[in-house]
C-alpha positions as CSV (number, residue, x, y, z in Angstrom):
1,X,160.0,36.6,151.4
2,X,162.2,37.7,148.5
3,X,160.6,40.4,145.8
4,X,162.8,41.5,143.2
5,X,161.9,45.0,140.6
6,X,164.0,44.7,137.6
7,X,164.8,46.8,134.5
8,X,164.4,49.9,136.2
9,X,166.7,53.0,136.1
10,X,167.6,53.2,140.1
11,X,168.6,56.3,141.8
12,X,171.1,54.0,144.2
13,X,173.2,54.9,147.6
14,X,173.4,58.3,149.4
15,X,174.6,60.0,146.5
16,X,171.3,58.7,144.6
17,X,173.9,57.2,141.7
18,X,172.1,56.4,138.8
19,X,171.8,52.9,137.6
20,X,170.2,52.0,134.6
21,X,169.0,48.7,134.0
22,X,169.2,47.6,137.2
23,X,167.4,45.4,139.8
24,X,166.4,45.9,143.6
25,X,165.8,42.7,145.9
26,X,164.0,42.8,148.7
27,X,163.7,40.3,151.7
28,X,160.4,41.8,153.0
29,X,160.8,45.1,154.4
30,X,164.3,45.4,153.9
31,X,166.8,46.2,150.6
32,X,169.0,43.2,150.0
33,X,170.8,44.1,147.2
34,X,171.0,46.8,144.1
35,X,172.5,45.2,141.3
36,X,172.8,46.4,137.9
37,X,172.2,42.6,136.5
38,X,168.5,43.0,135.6
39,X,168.6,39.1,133.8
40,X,166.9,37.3,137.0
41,X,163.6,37.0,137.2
42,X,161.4,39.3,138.9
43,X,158.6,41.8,138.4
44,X,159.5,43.8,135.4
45,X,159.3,47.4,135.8
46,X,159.9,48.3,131.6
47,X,162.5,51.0,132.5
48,X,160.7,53.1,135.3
49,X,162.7,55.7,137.3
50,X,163.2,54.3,140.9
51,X,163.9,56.6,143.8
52,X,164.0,56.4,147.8
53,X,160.5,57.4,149.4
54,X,160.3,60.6,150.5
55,X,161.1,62.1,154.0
56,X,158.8,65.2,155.5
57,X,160.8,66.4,157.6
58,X,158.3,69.0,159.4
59,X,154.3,68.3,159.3
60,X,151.0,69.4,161.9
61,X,149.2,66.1,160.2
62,X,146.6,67.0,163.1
63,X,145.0,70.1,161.2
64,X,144.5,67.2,158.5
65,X,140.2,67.8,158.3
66,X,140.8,71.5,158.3
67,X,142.4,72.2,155.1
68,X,142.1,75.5,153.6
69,X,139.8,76.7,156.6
70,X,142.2,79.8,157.9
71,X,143.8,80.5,154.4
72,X,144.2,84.5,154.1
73,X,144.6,84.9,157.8
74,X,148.3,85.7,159.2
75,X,150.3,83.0,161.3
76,X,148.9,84.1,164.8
77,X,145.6,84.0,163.7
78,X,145.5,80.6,161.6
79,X,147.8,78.8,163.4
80,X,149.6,80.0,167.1
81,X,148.1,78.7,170.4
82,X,145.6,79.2,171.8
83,X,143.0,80.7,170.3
84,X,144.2,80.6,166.3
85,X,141.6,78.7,164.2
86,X,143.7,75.8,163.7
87,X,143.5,75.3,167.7
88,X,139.7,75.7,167.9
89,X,139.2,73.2,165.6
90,X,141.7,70.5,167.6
91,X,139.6,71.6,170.5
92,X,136.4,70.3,169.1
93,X,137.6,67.1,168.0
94,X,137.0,63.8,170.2
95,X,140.0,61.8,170.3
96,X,138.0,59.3,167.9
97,X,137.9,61.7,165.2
98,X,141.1,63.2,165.7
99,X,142.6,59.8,165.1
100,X,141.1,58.9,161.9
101,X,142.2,62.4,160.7
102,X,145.6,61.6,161.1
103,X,145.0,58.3,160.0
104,X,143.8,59.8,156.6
105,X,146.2,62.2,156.2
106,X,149.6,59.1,157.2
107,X,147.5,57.5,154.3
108,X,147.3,60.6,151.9
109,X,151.2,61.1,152.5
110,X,152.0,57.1,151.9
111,X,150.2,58.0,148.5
112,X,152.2,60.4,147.7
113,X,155.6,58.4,148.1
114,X,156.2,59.7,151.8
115,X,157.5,56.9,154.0
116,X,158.6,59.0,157.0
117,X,157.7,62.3,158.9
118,X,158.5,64.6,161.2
119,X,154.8,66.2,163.1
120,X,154.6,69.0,165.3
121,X,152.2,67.6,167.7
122,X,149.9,69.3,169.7
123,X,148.2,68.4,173.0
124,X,151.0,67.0,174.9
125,X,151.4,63.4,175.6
126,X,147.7,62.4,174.9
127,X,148.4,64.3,171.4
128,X,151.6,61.9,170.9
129,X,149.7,58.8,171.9
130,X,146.8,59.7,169.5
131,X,149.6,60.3,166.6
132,X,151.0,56.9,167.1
133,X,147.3,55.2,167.1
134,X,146.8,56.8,163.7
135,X,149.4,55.2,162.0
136,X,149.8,52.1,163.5
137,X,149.5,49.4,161.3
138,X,150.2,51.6,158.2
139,X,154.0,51.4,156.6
140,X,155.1,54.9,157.5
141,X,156.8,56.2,160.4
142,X,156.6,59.1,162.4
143,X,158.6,61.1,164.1
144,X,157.1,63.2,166.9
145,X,158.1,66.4,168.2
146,X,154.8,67.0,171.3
147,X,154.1,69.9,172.5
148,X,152.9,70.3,176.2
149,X,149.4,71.4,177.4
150,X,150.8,73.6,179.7
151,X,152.2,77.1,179.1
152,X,155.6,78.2,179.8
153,X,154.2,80.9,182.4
154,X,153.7,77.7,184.5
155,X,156.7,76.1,184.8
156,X,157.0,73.6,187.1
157,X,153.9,72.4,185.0
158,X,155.5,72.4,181.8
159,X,158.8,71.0,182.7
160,X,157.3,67.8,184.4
161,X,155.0,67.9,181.1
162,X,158.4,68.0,178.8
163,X,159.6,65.0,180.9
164,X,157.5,63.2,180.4
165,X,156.9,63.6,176.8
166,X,160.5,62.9,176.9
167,X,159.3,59.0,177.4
168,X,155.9,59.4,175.1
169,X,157.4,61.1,172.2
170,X,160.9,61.7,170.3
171,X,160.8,65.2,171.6
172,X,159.5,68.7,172.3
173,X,158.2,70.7,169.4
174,X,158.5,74.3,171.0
175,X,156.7,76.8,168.7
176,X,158.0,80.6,170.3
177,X,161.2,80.6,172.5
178,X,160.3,84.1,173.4
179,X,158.2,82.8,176.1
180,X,161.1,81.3,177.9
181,X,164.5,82.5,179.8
182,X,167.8,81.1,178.7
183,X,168.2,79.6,182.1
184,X,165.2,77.6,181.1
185,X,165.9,77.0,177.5
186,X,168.8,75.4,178.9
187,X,166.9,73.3,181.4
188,X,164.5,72.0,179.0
189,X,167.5,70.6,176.9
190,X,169.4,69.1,179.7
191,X,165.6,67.4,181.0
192,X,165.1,65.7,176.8
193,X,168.8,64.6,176.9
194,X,167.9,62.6,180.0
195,X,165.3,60.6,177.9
196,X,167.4,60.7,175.0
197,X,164.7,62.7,173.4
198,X,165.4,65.5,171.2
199,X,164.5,69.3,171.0
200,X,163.3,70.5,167.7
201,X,162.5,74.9,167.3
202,X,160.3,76.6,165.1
203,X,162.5,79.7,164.8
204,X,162.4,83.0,162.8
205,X,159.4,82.4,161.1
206,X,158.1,85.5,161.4
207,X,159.1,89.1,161.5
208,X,157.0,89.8,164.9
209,X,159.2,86.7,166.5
210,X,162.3,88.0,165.3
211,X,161.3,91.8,166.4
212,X,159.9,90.3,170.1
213,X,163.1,88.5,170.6
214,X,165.7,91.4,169.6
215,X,163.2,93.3,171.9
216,X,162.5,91.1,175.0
217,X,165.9,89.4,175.1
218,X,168.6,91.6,172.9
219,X,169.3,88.5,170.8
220,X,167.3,87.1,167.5
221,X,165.8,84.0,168.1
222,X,168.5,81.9,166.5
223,X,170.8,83.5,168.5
224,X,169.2,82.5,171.5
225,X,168.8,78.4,170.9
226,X,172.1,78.2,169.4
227,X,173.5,78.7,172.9
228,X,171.6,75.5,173.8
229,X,172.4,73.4,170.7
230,X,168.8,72.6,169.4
231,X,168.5,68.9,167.1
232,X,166.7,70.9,164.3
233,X,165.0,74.2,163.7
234,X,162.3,74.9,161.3
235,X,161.7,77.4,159.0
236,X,164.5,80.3,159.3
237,X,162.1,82.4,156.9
238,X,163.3,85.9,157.8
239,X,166.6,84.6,159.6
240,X,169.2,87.6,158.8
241,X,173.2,86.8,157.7
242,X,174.4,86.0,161.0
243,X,171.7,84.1,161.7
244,X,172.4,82.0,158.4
245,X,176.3,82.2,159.5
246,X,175.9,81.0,163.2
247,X,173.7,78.2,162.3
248,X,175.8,76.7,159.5
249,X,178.9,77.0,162.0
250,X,176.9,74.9,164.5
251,X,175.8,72.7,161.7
252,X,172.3,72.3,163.0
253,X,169.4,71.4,160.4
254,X,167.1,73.5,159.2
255,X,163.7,72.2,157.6
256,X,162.4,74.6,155.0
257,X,159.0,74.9,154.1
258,X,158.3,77.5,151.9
259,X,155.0,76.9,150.1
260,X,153.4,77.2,154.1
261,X,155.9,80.6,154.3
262,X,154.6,82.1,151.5
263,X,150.6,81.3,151.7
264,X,150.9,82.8,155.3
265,X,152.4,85.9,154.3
266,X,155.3,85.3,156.4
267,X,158.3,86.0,153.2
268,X,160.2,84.3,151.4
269,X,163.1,82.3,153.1
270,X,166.3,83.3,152.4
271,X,167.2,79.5,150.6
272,X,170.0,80.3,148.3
273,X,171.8,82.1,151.5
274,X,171.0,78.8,153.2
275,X,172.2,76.8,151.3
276,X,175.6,79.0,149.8
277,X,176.7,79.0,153.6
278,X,176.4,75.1,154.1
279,X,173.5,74.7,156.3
280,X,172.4,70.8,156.3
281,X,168.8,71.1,154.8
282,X,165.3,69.3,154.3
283,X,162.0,70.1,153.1
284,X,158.9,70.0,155.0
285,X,155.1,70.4,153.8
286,X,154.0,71.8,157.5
287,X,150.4,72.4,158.0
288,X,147.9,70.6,156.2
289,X,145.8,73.3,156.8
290,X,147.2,75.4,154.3
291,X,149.7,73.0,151.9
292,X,149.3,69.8,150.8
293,X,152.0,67.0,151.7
294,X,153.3,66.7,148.2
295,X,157.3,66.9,147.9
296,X,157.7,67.2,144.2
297,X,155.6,70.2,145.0
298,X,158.0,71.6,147.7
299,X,161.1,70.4,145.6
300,X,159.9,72.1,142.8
301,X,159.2,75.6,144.4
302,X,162.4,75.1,147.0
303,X,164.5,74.8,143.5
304,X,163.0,78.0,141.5
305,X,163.1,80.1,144.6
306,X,166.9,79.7,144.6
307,X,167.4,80.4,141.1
308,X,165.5,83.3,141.4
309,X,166.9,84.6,144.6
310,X,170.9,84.0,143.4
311,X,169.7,84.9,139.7
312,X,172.1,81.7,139.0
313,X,170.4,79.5,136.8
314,X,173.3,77.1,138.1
315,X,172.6,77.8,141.6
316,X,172.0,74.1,143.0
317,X,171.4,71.5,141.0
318,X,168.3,68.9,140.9
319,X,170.3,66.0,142.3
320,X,171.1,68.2,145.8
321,X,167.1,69.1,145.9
322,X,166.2,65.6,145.6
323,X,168.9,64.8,148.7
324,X,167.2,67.3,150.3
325,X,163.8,65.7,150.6
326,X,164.9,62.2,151.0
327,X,168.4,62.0,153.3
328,X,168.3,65.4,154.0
329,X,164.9,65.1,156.2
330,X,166.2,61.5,157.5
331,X,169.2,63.3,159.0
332,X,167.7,65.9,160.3
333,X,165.2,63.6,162.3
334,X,168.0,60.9,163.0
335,X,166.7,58.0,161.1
336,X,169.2,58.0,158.0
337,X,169.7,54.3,159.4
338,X,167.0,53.3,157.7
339,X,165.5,55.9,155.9
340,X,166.1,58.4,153.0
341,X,168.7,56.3,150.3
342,X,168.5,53.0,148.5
343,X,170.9,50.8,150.2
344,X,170.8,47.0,151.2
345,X,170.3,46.7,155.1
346,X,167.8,49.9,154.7
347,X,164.0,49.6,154.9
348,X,162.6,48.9,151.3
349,X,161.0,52.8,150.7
350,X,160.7,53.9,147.2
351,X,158.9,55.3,144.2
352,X,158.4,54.0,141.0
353,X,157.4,56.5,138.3
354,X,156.2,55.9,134.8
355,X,158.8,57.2,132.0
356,X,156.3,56.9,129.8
357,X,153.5,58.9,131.1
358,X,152.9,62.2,129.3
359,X,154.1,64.5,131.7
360,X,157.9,62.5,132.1
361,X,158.1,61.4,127.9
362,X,161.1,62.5,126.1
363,X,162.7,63.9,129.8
364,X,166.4,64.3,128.9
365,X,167.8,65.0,133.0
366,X,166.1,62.8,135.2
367,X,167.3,64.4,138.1
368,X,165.6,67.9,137.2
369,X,162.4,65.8,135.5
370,X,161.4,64.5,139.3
371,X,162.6,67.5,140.9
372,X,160.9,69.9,138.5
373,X,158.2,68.3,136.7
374,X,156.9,65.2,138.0
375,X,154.0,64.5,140.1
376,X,151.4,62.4,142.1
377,X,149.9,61.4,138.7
378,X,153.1,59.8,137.5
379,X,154.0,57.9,140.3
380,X,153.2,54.0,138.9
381,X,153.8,52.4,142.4
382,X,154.8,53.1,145.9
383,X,156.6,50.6,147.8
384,X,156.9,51.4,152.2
385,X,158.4,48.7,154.3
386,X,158.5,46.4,151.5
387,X,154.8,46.3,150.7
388,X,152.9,47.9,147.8
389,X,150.5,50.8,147.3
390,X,149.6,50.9,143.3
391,X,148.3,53.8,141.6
392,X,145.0,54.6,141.8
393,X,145.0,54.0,146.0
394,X,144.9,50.3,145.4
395,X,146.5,49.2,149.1
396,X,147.9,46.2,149.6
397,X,147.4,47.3,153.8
């Protein structure tokens, strides 16, 4: 079926290219065309900014019914396996109620304009295969990163568990590379790239990690994964200039997320050093637990923090923040194909936001207005995979 939105101002193509006036038609769940002819007839959207969906490109959507239960404690105790809050409460879920968790969080995310995501998944491949029964049926996809049930002290136990999460899943989430040799870093990467799966790092988010690393292994942690050429690593918050250097050389992605960084106590990432050195970036909400999965949140403290940190008012500009959390996260979880910019052959993704609403009247840069100061309540209509979800949680799923 053909839809067409006219008369909107459309953020088009991977370089989000403004067109005003314009019209986007869609044969179900796919773009057909962008045109800037707005005189056919189709649903008139009265001049509303139009934008690609968003892509979270690091989430734990299972820690969905615990928000705000470990807030004030550090990351080992809120979050790390096994005995952190956050893993207590997975353990006394049934796989019932961990499913329609996750199910209302993929529903709280496609609310907020987020069409794809990257989770952190825990409990190996019966985690993975929950995951994927909590958002089937619902226009959102989800990329998933599992991590095994077994511990790396127990090898042969966790490598067959990795394999075979390389068929169940898109690939391993590994949360502390400390715990592992180089020998079987490298083996691990070797055993995903037979299942085409991928390996995805949460590295350098803390001090302690860093510190155990330099101590256990005479390396930081970056330095240690580069040598086995991870697909993306996640968070870099206290990643030091060589670290920054080494990664950008590799040109491996980096998801930042540093509203979870900061509530955690873990620092402030070093963005503007990030980005200055050319890393490919995205933004990620993480845990639910602690932050909720609203990007013009994230954009909008990712985009201060780097003024602040370069005291460069002209440090980045809004345009390269709003890449960030739509192609940026796409690319770094290897569905820009279809995700993450307005383009016809692409999956028909996007936000509509109201110009006229009191928070986005009289906005003179409408780059900077959705990066800096727009938000849920603004957002007129979402549309994933070509069908509709109106303000006010109206679904049309």
């Amino acid at each position: 079926m053909v839809t067409i939105y006219k008369n909107a101002t459309i953020l088009a193509g991977p370089e989000l290219r403004m067109m005003e006036r314009a019209a986007i038609v869609l044969d179900g769940a796919y773009i057909a065309e962008i045109r800037d002819d707005s005189s056919v007839r189709g649903v008139d959207l009265n001049g509303a900014i139009v934008f690609p969906c968003f892509v979270n490109a690091h989430t734990h959507i299972g820690d969905y019914g615990a928000k705000d239960l470990a807030v004030g404690l550090p990351t080992v105790k809120a979050v790390s396996p096994p005995d952190s809050v956050k893993y207590r409460y997975l353990q006394s879920l049934t796989p019932e109620e961990s499913v329609e968790s996750m199910r209302c969080g993929a529903r709280e995310m496609l609310a907020a304009g987020i069409a794809a995501f990257g989770d952190f998944r825990e409990g190996g491949v019966k985690g993975a295969e929950l995951l994927k029964d909590a958002v089937q049926g619902l226009p959102i996809k989800a990329v998933i990163f599992a991590e095994p049930t077994a511990e790396p002290r127990d090898w042969y136990a966790y490598l067959q568990e990795t394999a075979a999460l390389g068929e169940a899943a898109d690939g391993l989430g590994i949360g502390d590379i400390t715990l592992f040799t180089d020998e079987q870093l490298t083996v691990l990467k070797g055993a995903l790239e037979t299942h085409s799966a991928k390996l995805a790092v949460h590295i350098a988010e803390t001090r302690e990690a860093q510190r155990a690393s330099k101590e256990r292994w005479g390396a930081s942690e970056v330095t240690r994964i580069l040598e086995v050429t991870p697909d993306l690593l996640v968070h870099m918050t206290n990643a030091d200039p060589d670290d920054i250097a080494a990664t950008a050389a590799d040109g491996v992605p980096v998801v930042c997320c540093p509203r979870t960084n900061c509530i955690l106590g873990d620092g402030i990432p070093p963005l503007y050093q990030l980005w200055r050195a050319g890393v490919p970036l995205s933004l990620g909400t993480d845990n639910f637990m602690f932050t909720s999965p609203n990007m013009f949140r994230e954009m909008d403290y990712f985009s201060r923090i780097v003024r602040g940190q370069s005291n460069r008012p002209d440090a980045i500009e809004a345009r390269a923040v709003l890449s960030m959390a739509t192609l940026g996260g796409a690319r770094a979880l290897g569905i820009d194909d279809e995700y993450g910019s307005l383009e016809p052959g692409k999956i028909a993704s996007f936000i509509v936001l109201d110009p006229r609403s009191p928070n986005l009247r009289s906005v003179r840069d409408v780059y900077s207005a959705i990066v800096h100061r727009a938000g849920l309540a603004d957002i007129r209509l979402v549309v994933a995979h070509g069908r509709e979800l109106r303000e006010g949680g109206t679904e049309s799923w």
